[in-house]
N, C-alpha and C positions, 0 to 999 in steps of 0.2 A: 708623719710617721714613716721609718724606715722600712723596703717594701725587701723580705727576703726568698731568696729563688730559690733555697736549699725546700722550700716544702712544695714539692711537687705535686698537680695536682689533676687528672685524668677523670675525663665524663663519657657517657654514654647517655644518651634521648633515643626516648620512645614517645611515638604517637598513641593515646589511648583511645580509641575509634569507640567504642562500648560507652565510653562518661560523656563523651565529646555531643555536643548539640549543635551546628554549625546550622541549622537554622535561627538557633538565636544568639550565632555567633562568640560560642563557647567551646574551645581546642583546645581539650585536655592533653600534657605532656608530663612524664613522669622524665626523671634523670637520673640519674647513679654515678655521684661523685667517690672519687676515692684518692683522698689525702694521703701522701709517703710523704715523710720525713727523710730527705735525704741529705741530710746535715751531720751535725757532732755533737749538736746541743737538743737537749728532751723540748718540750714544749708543749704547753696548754691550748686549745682552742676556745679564745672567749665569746668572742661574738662575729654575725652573718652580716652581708652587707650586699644586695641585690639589686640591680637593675633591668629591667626586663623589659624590652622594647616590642611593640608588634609592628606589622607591614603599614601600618597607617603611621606609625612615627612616636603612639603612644606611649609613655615611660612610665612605670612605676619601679620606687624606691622599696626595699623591703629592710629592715633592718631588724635585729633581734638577738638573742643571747643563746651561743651554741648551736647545734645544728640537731633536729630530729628528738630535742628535748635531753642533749648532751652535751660535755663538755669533752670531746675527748684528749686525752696525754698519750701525745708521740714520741717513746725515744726514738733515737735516730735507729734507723731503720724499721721502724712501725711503719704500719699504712689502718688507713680508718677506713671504711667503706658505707656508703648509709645510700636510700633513695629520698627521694619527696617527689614534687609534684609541682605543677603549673599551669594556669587558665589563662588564654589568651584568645583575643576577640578575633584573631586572623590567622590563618594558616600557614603562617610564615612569622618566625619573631626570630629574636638574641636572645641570651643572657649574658650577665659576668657583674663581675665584684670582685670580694674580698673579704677576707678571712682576719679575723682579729685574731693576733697570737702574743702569747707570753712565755720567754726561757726562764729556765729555775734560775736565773739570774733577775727576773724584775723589767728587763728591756721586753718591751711591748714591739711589734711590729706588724706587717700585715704581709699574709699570703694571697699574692692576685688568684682568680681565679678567671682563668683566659674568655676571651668572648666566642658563646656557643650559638650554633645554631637552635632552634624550637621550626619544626618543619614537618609536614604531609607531606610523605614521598609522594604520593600523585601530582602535588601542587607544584615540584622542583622538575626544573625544563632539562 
């Protein structure tokens, strides 16, 4: 599938210290993506596509439909904005993926979504 760069896509991670268990190796991370459409053409958001790595090397795959129980439609110059959340067993991970999209034309493509940090500021040197 063709991978298009017009859908622009900007995070911010938080550590949530208060969910977070790190005695039984559970580091809670919330994020807030927000999708711009900086293209010419409108577009649907079909489905999510995650991989989430921790400090030990472990990977999970998340895959699903929409994001936060939506499907949103971008015309060019929309932006979406949503948060969710993340459990990870080390104080230090990634994310990234990719965004299933459709133009009112039927071409299907995918919006990357860049590889991020999941990090304890204490824990970064």
């Amino acid at each position: 599938m063709e991978i298009d760069n017009e859908i622009r896509i900007n995070i911010e991670t938080a550590y949530i210290e208060a969910q977070s268990k790190p005695e039984n190796e559970q580091y809670v991370f919330r994020y807030t993506i927000t999708i711009h459409n900086a293209g010419n053409s409108s577009a649907k958001l079909l489905n999510r596509h995650w991989v989430i790595t921790d400090a030990n090397g472990k990977t999970e795959e998340v895959r699903g439909e929409g994001v936060v129980g939506e499907q949103p439609y971008l015309r060019p110059g929309d932006a979406f904005r949503y948060t969710s959340g993340s459990i990870i067993e080390t104080p230090i991970g990634s994310m990234e993926g990719d965004y299933e999209m459709v133009d009112d034309d039927g071409n299907h493509f995918l919006a990357q979504i860049p590889l991020f940090s999941l990090a304890v500021r204490s824990k970064l040197h």
